[in-house]
C-alpha positions as a printed Julia matrix, in Angstrom:
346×3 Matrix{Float64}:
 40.6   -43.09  -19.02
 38.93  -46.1   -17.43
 36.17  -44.31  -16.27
 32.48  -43.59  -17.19
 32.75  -40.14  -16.23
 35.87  -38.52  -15.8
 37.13  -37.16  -12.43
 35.47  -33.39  -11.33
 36.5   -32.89   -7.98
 34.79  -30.16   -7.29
 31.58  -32.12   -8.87
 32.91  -35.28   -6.86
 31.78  -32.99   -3.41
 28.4   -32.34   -5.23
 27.5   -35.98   -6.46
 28.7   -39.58   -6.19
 31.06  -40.47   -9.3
 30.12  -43.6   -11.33
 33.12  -45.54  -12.63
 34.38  -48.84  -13.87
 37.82  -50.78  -13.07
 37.27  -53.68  -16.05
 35.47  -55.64  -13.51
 33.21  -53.95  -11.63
 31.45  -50.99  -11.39
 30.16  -49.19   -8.21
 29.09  -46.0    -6.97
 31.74  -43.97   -4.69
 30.14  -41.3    -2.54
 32.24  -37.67   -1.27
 32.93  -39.36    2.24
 34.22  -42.68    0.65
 36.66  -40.14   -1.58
 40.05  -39.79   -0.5
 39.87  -44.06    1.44
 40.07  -44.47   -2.65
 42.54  -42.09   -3.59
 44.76  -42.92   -0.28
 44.66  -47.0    -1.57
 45.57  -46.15   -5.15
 48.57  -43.67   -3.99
 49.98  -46.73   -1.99
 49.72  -49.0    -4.78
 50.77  -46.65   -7.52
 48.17  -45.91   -9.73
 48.6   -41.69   -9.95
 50.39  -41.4   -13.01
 49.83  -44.25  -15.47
 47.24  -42.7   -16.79
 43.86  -44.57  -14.87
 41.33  -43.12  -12.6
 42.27  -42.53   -8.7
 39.12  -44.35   -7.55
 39.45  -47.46   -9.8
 41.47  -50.78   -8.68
 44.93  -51.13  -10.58
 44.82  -52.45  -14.24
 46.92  -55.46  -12.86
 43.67  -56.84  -10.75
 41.41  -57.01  -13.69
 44.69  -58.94  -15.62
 44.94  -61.3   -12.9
 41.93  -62.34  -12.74
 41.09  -63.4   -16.32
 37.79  -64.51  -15.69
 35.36  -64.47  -19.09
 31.65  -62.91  -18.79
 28.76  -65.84  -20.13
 25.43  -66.53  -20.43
 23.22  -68.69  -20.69
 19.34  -69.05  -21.68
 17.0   -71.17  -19.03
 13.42  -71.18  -19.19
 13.5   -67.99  -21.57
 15.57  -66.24  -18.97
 19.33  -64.88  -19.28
 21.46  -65.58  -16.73
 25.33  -64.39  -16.52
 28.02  -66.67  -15.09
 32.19  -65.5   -15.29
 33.95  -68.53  -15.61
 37.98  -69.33  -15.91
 39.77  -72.85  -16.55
 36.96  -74.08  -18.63
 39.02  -77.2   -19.86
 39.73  -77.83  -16.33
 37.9   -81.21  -15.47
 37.85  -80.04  -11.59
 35.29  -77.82  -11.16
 34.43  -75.61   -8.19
 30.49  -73.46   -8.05
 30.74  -70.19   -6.19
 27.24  -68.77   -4.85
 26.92  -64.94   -3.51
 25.42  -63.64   -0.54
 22.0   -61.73   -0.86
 21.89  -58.8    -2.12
 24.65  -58.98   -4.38
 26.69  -60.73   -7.31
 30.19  -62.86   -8.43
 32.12  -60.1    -7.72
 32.28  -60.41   -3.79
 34.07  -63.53   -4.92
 36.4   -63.04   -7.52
 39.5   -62.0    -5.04
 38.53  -65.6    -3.46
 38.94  -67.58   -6.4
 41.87  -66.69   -7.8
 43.41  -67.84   -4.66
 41.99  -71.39   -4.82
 44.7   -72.77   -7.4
 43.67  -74.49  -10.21
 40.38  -75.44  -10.63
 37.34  -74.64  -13.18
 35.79  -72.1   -11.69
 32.16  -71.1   -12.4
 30.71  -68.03  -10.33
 27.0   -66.85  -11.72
 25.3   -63.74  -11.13
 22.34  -65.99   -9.39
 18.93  -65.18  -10.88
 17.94  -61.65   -9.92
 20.98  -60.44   -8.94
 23.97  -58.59  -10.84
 22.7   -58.76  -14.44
 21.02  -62.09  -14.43
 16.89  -61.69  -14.64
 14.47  -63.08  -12.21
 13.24  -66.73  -12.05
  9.97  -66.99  -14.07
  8.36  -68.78  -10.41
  8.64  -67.43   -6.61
 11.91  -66.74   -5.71
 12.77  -69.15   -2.75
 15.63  -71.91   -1.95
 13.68  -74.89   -3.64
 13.27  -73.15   -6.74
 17.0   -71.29   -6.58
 18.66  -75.03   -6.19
 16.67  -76.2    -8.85
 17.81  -73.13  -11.19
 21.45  -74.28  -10.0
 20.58  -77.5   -11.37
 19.37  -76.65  -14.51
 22.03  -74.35  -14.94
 24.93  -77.18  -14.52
 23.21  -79.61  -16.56
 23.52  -76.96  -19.69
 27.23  -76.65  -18.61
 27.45  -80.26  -18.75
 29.39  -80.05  -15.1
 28.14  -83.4   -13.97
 30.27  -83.26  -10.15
 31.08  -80.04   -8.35
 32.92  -78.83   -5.48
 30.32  -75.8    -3.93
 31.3   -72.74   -1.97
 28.27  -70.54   -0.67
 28.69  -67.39    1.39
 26.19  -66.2     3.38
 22.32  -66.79    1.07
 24.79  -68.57   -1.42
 25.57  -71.06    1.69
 21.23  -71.4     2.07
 21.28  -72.35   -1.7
 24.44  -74.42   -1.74
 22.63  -76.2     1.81
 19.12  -77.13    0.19
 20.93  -77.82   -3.78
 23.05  -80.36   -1.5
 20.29  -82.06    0.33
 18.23  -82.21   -3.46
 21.13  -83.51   -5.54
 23.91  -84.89   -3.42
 25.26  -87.24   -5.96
 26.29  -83.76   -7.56
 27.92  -82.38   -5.04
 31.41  -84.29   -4.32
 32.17  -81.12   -1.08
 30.84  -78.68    0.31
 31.98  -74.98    1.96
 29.81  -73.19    3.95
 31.31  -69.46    4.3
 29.19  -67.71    7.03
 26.2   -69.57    6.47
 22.99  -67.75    7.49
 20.67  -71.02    9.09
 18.09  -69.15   11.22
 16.87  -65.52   12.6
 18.66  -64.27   15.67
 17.74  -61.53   18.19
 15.22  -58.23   18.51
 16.79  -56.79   15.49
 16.6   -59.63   13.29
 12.48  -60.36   14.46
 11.93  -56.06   13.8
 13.5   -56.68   10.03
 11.2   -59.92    9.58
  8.36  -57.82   11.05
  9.3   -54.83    8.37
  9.07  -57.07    5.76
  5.91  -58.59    6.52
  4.5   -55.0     6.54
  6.39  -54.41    2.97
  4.48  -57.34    1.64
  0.92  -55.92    2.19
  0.89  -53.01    0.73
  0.98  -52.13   -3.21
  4.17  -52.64   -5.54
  4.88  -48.89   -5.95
  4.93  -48.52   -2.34
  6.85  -51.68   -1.79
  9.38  -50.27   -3.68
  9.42  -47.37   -1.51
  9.63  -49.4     1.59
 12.6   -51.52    0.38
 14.57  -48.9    -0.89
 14.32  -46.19    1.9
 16.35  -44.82    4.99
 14.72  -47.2     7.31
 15.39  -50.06    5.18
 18.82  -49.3     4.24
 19.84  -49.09    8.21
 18.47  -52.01    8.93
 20.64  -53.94    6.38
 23.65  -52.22    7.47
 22.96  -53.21   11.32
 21.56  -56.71   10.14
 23.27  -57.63    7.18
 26.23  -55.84    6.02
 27.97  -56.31    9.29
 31.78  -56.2     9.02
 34.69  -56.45   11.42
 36.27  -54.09    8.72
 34.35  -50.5     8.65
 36.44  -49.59    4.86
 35.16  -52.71    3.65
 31.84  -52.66    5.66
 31.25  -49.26    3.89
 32.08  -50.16    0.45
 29.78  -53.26    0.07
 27.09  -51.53    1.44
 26.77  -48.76   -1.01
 26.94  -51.75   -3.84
 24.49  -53.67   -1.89
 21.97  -50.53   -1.93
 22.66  -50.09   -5.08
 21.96  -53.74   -5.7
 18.79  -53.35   -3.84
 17.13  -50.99   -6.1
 17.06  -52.77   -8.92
 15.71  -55.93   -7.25
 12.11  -55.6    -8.0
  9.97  -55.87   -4.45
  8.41  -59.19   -5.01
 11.74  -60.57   -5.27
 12.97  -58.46   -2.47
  9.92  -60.21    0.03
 10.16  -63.6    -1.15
 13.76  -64.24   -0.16
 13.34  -62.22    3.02
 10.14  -63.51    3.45
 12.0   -67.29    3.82
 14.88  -66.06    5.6
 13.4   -64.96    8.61
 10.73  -67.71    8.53
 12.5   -70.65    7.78
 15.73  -72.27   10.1
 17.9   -74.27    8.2
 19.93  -76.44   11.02
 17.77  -79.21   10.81
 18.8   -80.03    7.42
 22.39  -80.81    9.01
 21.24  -84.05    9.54
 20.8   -84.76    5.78
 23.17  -83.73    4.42
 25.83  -86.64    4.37
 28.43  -84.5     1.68
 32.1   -83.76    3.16
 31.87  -80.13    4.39
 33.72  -77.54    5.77
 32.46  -74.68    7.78
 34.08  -71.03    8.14
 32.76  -68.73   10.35
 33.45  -65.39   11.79
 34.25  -64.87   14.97
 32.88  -61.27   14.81
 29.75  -62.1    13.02
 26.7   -60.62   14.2
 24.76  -62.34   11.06
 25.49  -65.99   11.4
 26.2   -66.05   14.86
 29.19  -68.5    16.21
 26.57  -70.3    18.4
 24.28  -71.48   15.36
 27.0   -72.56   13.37
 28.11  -74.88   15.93
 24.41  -76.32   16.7
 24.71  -76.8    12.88
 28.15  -78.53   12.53
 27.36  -80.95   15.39
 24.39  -82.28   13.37
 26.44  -82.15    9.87
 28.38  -85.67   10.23
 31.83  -85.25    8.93
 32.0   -81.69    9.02
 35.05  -79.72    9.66
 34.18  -76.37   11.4
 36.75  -73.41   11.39
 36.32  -70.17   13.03
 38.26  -66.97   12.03
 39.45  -64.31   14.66
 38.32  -60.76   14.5
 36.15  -61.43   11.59
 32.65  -60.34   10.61
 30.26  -61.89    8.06
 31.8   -61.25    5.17
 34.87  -63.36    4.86
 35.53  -63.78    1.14
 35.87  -60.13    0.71
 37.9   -58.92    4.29
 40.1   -61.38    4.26
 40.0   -63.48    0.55
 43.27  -65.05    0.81
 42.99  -66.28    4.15
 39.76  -68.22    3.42
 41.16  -69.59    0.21
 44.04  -70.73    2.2
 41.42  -72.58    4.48
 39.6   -74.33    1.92
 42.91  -75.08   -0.23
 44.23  -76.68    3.04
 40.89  -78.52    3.61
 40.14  -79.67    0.21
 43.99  -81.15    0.24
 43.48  -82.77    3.3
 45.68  -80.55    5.32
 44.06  -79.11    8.42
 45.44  -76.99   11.1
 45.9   -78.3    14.09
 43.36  -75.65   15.74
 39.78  -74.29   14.82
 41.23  -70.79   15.64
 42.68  -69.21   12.57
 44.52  -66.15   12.94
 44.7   -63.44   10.5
């Protein structure tokens, strides 16, 4: 049996069940139950022996990616890497909160590359930065981190805060960065929810840690990442990464929590389009209430050289609805061959 606990399913009405699937591991609660068990019927699982709520054996084979780390600054950081003799490297960065594994799916659909995906510093099991937590010092980390890998040019893909970091890592050390992918890059605060989140956090920040932690972690909090941030086209999905992402949440300690919300809703990053003089493609989602469709484009018309591609019916988070789509995008792009329309459909 795969899992840390094994199946009780009269306990699995009274708790959530905590297992692992040799990549991941996650939290499933009673009304996320049988979605599980319905996907692993269809694919076969019942009856070799493996857990009904875990993925099939044959993901975690496919995607043969090895668990690292590294030491920076007397911090550990993790990084899953595959291809490591590859000379062609590609850097995927993960949205905020979370880790590589919103990614994996979309890398083993890139074809064959080195691929390096860390668990950015205080996220998944990599520690905090020993300074304030904000872009500046994030694309500096990413820095440090490549010179220790000795990965002296990079292709970067950032979704969503991983786009922010690829964005200002670009505009510090371009002559690293030979393209860049911007999945559903988040560039600026939008709209009354957006300002009442910024507003919450600003609250957050004043008051003592233990209470902080409180804040972050509560009902209040937790809606307004799934109206703000966890926005999917795809309500399965939608409801699966946000019950990581809480759980991602809580073990972010608060003063990490405020400074990268802190910047987020203070901070617009479209002006920096006019730096940045990298080749670059842009995906967005047509659905996506996070990085709106209209800021992308006031972006990409200031981004010289940038190729912008929109996705139909398609929330925020691309890489993980629809993984082999986008890989298809930026296989196509990096190869030179474009479609002959900004409108892909699914």
């Amino acid at each position: 049996m795969n899992c840390l606990n094994s199946v009780n399913f009269y306990g699995a009405w009274q708790r959530p069940l905590r297992h692992r699937d040799g990549i991941s591991t996650c939290h499933t609660s009673q009304w996320f139950l049988f979605a599980r068990i319905g996907d692993n019927i269809r694919k076969g699982v019942i009856g070799k022996g493996r857990c009904l709520f875990c993925t099939p054996k044959s993901t975690a084979t496919k995607m043969k990616f090895k668990k690292n780390v590294i030491t920076i600054n007397g911090r550990k950081f993790f990084y899953w890497q595959k291809n490591h003799m590859h000379k062609k490297v590609i850097v995927l960065l993960h949205g905020f909160p979370g880790n590589h594994r919103g990614l994996l799916d979309l890398a083993n659909d890139l074809g064959d590359y080195r691929f390096i995906i860390p668990d950015l510093p205080a996220c998944g099991f990599s520690e905090p930065l020993h300074k304030k937590h904000n872009l500046k010092n994030y694309s500096d980390w990413l820095n440090d981190f490549l010179e220790i890998l000795s990965v002296e040019e990079v292709i970067i893909i950032g979704h969503s805060f991983g786009s922010r970091v690829a964005l200002i890592f670009t505009n510090h050390y371009s002559k690293k960065v030979k393209q860049l992918i911007l999945i559903a890059p988040v560039l600026k605060v939008e709209g009354l929810l957006d300002r009442i989140a910024s507003l919450y956090f600003e609250i957050t920040e004043m008051l003592p840690e233990y209470l902080q932690k409180i804040m972050i972690s509560n009902g209040f909090g937790k809606k307004l990442g799934d109206m703000i941030i966890f926005k999917s086209a795809n309500q399965r999905i939608h409801t699966e990464i946000i019950i990581r992402d809480i759980e991602e949440i809580k073990k972010l300690s608060p003063q990490v929590s405020n400074d990268l919300f802190d910047e987020f809703h203070k901070f617009s990053l479209i002006p920096f389009g006019k730096k940045i003089k990298i080749k670059s493609l842009i995906i967005a989602g047509e659905l996506d209430r996070v990085a709106p469709l209209y800021s992308i484009q006031e972006f990409s018309q200031q981004l010289s050289g940038s190729t912008l591609e929109i996705m139909k019916n398609c929330g925020h988070l691309l890489p993980l609805e629809k993984p082999k789509i986008t890989a298809n995008i930026i296989r196509n792009w990096i190869e030179g061959v474009h479609p002959s329309t900004i409108d892909i459909i699914p």
